[in-house]
C-alpha positions in Angstrom: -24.7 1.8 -3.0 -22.7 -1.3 -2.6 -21.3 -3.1 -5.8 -21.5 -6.5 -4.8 -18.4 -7.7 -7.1 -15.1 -9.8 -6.6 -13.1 -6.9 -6.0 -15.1 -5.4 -3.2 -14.8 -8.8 -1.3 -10.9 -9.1 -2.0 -9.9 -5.6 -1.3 -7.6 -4.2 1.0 -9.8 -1.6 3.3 -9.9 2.1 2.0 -8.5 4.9 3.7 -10.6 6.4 6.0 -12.6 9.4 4.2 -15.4 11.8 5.0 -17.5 14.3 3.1 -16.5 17.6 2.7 -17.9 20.4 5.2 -16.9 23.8 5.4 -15.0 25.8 3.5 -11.6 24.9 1.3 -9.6 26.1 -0.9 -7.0 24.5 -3.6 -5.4 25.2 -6.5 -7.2 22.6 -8.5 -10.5 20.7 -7.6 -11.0 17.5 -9.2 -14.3 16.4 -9.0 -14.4 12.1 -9.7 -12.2 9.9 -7.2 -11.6 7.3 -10.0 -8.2 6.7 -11.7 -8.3 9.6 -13.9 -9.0 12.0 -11.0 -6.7 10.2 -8.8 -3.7 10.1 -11.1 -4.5 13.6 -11.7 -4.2 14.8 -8.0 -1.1 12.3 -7.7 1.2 14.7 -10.7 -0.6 17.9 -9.3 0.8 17.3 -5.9 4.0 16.0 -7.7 3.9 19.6 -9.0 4.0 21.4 -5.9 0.4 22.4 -5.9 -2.4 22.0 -3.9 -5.4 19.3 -5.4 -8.4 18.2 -3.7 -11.0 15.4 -4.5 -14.7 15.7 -4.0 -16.8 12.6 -5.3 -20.5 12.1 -5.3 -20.3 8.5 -4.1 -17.3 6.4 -2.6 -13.8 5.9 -3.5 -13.6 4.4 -7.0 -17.6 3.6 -7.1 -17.8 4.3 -10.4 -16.0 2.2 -13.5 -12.3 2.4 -11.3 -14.3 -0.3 -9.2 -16.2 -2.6 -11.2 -14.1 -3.2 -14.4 -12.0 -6.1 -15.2 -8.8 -4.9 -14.5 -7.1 -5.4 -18.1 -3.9 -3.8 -18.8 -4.0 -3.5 -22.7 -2.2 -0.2 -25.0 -5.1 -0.9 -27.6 -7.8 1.1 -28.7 -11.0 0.1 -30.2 -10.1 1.4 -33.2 -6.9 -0.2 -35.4 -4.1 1.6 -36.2 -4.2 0.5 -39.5 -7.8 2.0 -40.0 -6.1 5.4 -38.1 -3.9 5.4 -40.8 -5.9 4.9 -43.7 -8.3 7.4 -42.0 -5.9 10.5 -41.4 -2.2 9.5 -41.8 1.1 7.4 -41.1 2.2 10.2 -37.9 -1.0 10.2 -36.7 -1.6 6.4 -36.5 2.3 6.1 -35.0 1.2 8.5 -32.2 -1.8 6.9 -30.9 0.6 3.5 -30.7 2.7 5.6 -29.0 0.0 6.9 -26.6 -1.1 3.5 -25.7 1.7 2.0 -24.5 3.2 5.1 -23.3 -0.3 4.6 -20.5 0.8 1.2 -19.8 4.0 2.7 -19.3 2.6 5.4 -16.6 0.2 2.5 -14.8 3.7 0.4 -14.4 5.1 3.3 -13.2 2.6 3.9 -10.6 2.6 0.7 -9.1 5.9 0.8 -8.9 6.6 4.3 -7.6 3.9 3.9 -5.0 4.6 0.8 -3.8 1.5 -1.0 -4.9 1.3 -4.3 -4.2 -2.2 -5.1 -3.0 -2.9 -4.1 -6.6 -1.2 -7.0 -8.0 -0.3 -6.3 -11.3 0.7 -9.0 -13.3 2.1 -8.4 -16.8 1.7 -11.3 -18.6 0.5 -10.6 -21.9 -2.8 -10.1 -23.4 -4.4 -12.5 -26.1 -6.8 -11.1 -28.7 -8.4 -14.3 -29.9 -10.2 -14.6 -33.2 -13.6 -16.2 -32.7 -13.6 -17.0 -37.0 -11.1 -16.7 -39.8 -12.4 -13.3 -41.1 -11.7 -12.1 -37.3 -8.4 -13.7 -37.7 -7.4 -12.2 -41.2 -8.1 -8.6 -39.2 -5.2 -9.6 -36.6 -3.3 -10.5 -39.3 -3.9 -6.8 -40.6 -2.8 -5.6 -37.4 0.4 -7.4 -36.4 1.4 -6.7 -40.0 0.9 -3.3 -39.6 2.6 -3.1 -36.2 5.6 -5.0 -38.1 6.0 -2.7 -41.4 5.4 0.4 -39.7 7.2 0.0 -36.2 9.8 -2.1 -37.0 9.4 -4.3 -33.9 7.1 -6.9 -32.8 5.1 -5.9 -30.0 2.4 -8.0 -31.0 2.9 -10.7 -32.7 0.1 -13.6 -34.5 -0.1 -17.1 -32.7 -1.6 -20.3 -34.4 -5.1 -21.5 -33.5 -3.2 -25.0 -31.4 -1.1 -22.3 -28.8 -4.3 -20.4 -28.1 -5.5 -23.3 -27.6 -3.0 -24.2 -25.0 -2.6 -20.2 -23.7 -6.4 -20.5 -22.7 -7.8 -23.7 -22.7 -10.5 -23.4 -25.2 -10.7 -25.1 -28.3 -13.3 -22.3 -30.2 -10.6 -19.8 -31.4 -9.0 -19.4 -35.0 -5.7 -18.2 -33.5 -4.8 -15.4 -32.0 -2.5 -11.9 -31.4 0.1 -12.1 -28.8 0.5 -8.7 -26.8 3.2 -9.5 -24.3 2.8 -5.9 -23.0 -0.1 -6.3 -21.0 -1.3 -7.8 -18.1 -4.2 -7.6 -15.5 -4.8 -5.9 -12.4 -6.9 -5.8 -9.2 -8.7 -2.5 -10.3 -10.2 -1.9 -6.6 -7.0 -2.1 -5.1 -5.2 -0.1 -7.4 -7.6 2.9 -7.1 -7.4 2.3 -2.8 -3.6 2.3 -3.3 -3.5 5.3 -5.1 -5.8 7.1 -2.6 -3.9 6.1 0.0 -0.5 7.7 -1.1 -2.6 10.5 -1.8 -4.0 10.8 2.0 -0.9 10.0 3.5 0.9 13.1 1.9 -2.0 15.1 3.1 -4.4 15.2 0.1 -7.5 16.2 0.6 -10.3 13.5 -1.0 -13.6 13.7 0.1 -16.3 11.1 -0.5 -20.2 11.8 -0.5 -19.7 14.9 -1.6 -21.7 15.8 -5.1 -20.6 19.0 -6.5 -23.9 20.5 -7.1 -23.0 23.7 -8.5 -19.8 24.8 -10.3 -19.3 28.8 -10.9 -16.7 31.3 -11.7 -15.7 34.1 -9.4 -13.5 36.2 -10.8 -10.7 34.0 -11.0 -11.3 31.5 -8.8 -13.9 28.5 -9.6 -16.2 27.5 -6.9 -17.8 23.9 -5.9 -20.8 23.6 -4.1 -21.6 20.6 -2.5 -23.9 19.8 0.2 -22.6 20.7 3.0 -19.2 22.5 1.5 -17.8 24.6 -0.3 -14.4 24.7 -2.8 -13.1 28.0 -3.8 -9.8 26.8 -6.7 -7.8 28.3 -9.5 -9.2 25.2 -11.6 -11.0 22.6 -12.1 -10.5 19.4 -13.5 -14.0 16.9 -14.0 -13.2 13.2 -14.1 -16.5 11.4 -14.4 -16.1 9.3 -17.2 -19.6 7.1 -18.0 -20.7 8.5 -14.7 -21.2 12.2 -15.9 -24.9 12.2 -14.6 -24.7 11.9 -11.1 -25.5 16.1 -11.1 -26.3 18.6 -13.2 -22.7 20.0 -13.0 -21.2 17.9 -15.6 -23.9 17.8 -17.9 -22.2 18.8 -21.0 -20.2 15.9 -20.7 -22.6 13.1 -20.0 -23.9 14.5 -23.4 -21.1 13.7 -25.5 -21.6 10.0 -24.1 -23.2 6.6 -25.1 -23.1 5.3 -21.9 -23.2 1.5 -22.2 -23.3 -1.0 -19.4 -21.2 -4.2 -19.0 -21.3 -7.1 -17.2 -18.7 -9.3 -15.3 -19.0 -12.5 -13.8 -16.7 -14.8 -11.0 -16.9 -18.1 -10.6 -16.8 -20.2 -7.0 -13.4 -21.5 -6.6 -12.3 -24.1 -8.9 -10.2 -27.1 -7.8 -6.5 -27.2 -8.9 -6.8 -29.2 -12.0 -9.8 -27.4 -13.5 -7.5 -24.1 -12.8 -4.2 -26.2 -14.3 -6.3 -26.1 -18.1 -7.3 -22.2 -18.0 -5.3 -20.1 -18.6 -2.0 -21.2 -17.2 0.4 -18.3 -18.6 -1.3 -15.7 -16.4 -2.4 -13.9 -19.6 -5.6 -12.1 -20.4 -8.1 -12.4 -23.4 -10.5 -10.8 -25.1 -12.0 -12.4 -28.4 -12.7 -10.4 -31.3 -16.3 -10.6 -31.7 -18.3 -7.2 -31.9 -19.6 -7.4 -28.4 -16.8 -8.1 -26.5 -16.3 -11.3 -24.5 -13.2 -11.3 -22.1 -11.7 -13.6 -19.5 -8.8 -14.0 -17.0 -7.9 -15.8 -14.1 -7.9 -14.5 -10.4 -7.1 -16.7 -7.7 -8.4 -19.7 -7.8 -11.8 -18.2 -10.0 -12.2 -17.5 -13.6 -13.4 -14.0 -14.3 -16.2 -13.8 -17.7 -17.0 -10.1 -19.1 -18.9 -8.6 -21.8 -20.7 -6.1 -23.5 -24.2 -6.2 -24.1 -26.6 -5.5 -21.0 -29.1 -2.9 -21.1 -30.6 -0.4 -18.6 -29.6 1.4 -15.4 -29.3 -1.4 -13.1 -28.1 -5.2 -13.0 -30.1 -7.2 -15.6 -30.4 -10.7 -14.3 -31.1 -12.0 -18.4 -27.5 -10.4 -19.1 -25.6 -12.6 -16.2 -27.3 -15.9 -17.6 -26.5 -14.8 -21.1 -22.9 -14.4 -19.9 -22.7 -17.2 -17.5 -24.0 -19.3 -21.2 -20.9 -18.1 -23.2 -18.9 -18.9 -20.7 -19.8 -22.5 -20.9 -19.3 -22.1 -24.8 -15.8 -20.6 -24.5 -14.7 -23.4 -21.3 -17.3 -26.4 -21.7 -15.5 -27.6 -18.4 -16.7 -24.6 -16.2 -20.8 -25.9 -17.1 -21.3 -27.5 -13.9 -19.6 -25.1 -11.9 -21.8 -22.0 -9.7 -21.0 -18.2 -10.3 -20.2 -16.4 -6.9 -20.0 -12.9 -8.2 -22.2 -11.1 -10.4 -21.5 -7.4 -10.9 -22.1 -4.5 -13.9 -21.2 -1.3 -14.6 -21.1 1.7 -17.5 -18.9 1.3 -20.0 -18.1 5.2 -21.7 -18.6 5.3 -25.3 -18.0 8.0 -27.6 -18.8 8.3 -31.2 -15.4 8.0 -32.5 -14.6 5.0 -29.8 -11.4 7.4 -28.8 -11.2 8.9 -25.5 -10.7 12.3 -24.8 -9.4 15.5 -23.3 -9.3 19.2 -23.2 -10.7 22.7 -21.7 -14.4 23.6 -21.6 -13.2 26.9 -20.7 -9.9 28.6 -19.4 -10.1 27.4 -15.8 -12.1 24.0 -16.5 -10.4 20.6 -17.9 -12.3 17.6 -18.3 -10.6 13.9 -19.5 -13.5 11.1 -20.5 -14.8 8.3 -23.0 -12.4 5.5 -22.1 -14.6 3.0 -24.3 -13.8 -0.1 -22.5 -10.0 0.5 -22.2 -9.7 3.0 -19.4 -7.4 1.6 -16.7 -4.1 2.0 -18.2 -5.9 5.3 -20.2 -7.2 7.1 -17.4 -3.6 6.5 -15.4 -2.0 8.7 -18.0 -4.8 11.0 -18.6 -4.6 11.9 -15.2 -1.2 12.7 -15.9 -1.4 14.9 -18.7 -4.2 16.8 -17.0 -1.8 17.9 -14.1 0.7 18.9 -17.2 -2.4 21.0 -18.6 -3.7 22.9 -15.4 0.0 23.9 -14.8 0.1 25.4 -18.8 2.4 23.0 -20.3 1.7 21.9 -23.9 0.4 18.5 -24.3 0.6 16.2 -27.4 -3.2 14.3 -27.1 -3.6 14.1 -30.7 -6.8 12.1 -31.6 -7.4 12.5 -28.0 -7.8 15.8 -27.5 -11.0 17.4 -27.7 -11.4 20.0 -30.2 -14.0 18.3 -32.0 -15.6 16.3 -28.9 -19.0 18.1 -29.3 -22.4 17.0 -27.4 -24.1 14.2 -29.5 -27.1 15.0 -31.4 -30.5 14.2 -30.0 -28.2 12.5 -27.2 -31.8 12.0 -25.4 -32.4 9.3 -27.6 -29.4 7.6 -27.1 -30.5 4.3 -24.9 -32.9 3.4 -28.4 -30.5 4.1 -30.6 -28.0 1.4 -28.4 -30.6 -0.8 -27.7 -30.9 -1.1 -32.1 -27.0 -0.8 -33.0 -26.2 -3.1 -30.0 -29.0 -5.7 -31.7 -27.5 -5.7 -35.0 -23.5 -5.7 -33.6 -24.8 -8.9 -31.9 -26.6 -10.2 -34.9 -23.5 -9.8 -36.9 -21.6 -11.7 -34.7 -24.1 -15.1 -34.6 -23.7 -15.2 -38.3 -19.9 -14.6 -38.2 -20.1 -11.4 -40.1 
């Protein structure tokens, strides 16, 4: 299938790939061509090992393709509520942790030569759509202040987000100059082609259908191949149904899908009023609207759409708020509509770890995967090969299958309702 999205249309072309037939062998198979699987294969090959690919659909079909490109070290949850939750080291680490993954998406750019994906750093805005929202960034850049000793985000007034982004509808807002946005398609291509050029082995089309252990190799079945490896890695994020291989995973998911839309180009001095830093923004409310600038288009996201496939009632909802947030965009047509899963997890952390002693797995990015999933990939490598890895929070001791997980899309449909509820009477 064909994701009919902004990206897809502006992308470089992808390296040529085929599905996998015959036999192969590796040291580790990763099965997901995303970011996380891609960065993986990326340190393992750094490493001196063999890794190979396999991917039930196309290069970066899944959520490495259709999000919104944001470069952000956040996390859903605050470090202030980490602290008050488990402790002052724990908090510090996961603050750590994120920028230490904007750090490793930088650094693949920039290693790899990377410029179709082009990454602009230019700061990331987390504007407060009322004053309760705003006393909550307060929290945070407090926080960031007392207990880091810098200022790596820092509170702006309500007049210079104003000015930042062009709507009038925000309380003020959290500077993070240590962010930026990407073109996610590119950036996935990019990676896959370094991969292919140093001989890499990443094969599209290719579902593993069966995963077994013999002796001490693991073995992938697809459909018309076969993977014998010392490991396996899986890297299927909100996209852990495809088979029944990765089962166990998809259950310890909410997966929950998001929409994006792109408007038709906009004349210069409609583009001159929206956000002329280059900076990205998110607001605060509980179902996430975003917004950045590509081109000559303005980009819209958020949460909220329901089902398996594009919901045309979610894109008119979206395409609504836009007008809300930039009155000046009303009269202008939307030329990209797109969706995708967004991979929630009960604690909104992701994580990583070992099903077994031969299988790793890193998932649950929760909205915030593309910086993530970079460095994920990267400590994967550094588990396969037996280092010790510091995941903290992230790693997945307690990341258990949900409870009565086959009721899950109710259960969002309700909590989803009342998030949005809370948000229209500015709870």
């Amino acid at each position: 299938m064909t994701v009919q999205s902004l990206w897809a249309a502006t992308a470089q072309p992808a390296p040529a790939l085929q599905s996998l037939e015959g036999e192969r062998q590796c040291d580790v198979v990763i099965i997901g061509a995303g970011y996380t699987g891609l960065s993986a294969a990326r340190h393992i090959a750094d490493s001196g090992r063999e890794p190979l690919i396999v991917d039930a659909n196309t290069l970066a079909w899944g959520a490495s393709g259709r999000n919104g490109g944001v470069v952000s070290p956040k996390f859903r949850v605050g470090f202030s509520a980490l602290m008050a939750r488990y402790d002052r080291d724990t908090a510090l680490h996961m603050y750590r942790t994120g920028y230490a993954a904007v750090d490793s998406l930088v650094e693949t750019v920039e290693t790899l030569g990377l410029t179709d994906a082009s990454l602009h750093m230019g700061g990331h805005i987390a504007a407060a759509h009322n004053v309760h929202a705003l006393a909550g960034l307060e929290s945070t850049a407090n926080w960031i202040k007392r207990e880091t000793g810098g200022a790596s985000s820092v509170m702006i007034p309500a007049d210079q987000v104003r000015e930042m982004t062009g709507s009038t509808i925000f309380a003020g807002g959290l500077l993070t100059p240590k962010a930026g946005g990407i073109h996610p398609l590119n950036y996935a291509r990019g990676i896959a082609r370094h991969l292919t050029d140093r001989g890499v082995k990443v094969f599209i089309n290719s579902a593993a259908q069966r995963v077994t252990h013999e002796g001490d190799r693991v073995i992938v079945q697809t459909p018309q191949g076969r993977v014998s490896a010392r490991q396996v890695i899986y890297a299927t994020n909100g996209y852990s149904d495809q088979t029944r291989v990765t089962d166990s995973l998809h259950r310890r998911l909410i997966p929950f899908r998001s929409a994006i839309i792109a408007t038709e180009p906009l004349p210069a001095h409609v583009l001159a009023t929206l956000m002329p830093g280059g900076q990205v923004c998110g607001d605060t409310k509980r179902m996430l609207r975003w917004f950045r600038v590509v081109g000559d288009r303005l980009i819209f996201g958020g949460r909220g759409a329901f089902g398996k496939n594009d919901s045309s009632s979610a894109f008119d909802d979206l395409q609504r708020s836009m007008a809300v947030v930039f009155p000046i965009l009303r009269d202008y047509k939307i030329a990209y509509r797109w969706s995708g899963l967004v991979a929630m997890t009960l604690d909104y952390l992701p994580h990583a770890g070992k099903l077994d002693e031969r299988s790793y797995y890193a998932i649950g990015y929760n909205g915030g995967g593309v910086a993530m999933s970079t460095w994920m990939g990267k400590q994967l490598s550094a588990m396969t090969a037996g280092e010790n890895v510091e995941l903290g929070l992230l790693a997945g001791d307690t990341f258990k299958p949900i409870p009565l997980h086959a009721f899950r899309a109710p259960g969002v449909r309700l909590a989803a309702g009342w998030q949005q509820f809370l948000d229209v009477i500015g709870r």
